[in-house]
N, C-alpha and C positions, 0 to 999 in steps of 0.2 A: 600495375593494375590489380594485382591478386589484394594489396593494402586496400586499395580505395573500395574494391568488392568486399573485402572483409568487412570496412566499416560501414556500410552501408548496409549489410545483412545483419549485423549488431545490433547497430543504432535503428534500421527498422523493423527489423524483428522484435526486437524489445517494443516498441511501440503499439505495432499489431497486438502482442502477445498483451500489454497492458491494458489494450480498448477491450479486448475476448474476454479478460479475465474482468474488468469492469462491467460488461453486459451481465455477465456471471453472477458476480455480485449483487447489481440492482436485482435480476431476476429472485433470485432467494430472501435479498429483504422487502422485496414487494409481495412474498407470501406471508409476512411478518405483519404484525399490528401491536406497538405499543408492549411489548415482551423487550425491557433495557438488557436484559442476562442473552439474547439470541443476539441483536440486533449491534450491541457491542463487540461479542464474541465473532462474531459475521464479518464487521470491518476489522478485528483484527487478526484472525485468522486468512484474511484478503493479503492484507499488509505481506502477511511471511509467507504465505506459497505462494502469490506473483515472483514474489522475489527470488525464492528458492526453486522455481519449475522453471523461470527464466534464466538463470544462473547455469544449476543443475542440468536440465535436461532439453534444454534447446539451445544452450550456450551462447543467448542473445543477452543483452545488458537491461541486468535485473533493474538497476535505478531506473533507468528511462522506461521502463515495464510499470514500475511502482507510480510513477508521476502523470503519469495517462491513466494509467487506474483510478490513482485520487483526482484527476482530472474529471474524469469522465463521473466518479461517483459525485462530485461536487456540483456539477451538472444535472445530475439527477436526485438534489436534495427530499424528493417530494417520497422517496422511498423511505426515510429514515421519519420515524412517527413525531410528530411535534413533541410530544411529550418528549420523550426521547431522545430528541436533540440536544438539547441542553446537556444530559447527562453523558453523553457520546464526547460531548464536546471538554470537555470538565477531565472525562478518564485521557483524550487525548492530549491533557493540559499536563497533565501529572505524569504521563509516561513520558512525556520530551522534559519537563524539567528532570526527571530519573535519569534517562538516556543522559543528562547533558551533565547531570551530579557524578556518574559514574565515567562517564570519556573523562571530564576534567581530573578526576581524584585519579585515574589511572597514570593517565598524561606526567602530573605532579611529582606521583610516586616515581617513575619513571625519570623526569629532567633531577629529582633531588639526591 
């Protein structure tokens, strides 16, 4: 019983913890108007301490924390400025091909 209570205070701890830290989020970029250097910085500085205060200091599961986060911000697209969007979208373009240039070349180095 102790397993099935562990995972279930993981898995919905992480989840709670991703909606809270989601409200969080839209609230600060709905003070925002049209400012790409705030509003970019804003989702990504979201990204890393959901992850890391999930992980860190509630010891619930960061991922499923991260995925309700972007859940919940995707849901509330109307906070990120139209202008804006675009360009939000574009840095988020280029940090997953980075993230995915740099796992593979590790990976490489590694199996060679």
């Amino acid at each position: 019983w102790e397993l099935i209570k562990e995972l279930f205070k993981v898995a919905l701890g992480g989840a709670v913890l991703g909606y809270v830290m989601g409200m969080i989020s839209v609230a600060c970029l709905s003070k925002v108007f049209n400012d790409p250097l705030i509003e970019i910085t804003t989702s990504l500085v979201t990204a890393y301490v959901t992850f890391f205060v999930a992980e860190a200091y509630f010891h619930v599961s960061g991922v499923l924390a991260l995925v309700v986060c972007g859940i919940y911000m995707s849901h509330r697209k109307q906070c990120i400025s139209p202008e804006v969007h675009h360009t939000l979208h574009e840095f988020w373009e280029m940090s997953v091909y980075l993230g995915n240039t740099l796992i593979f070349t590790m990976a490489g180095m590694v199996i060679a």
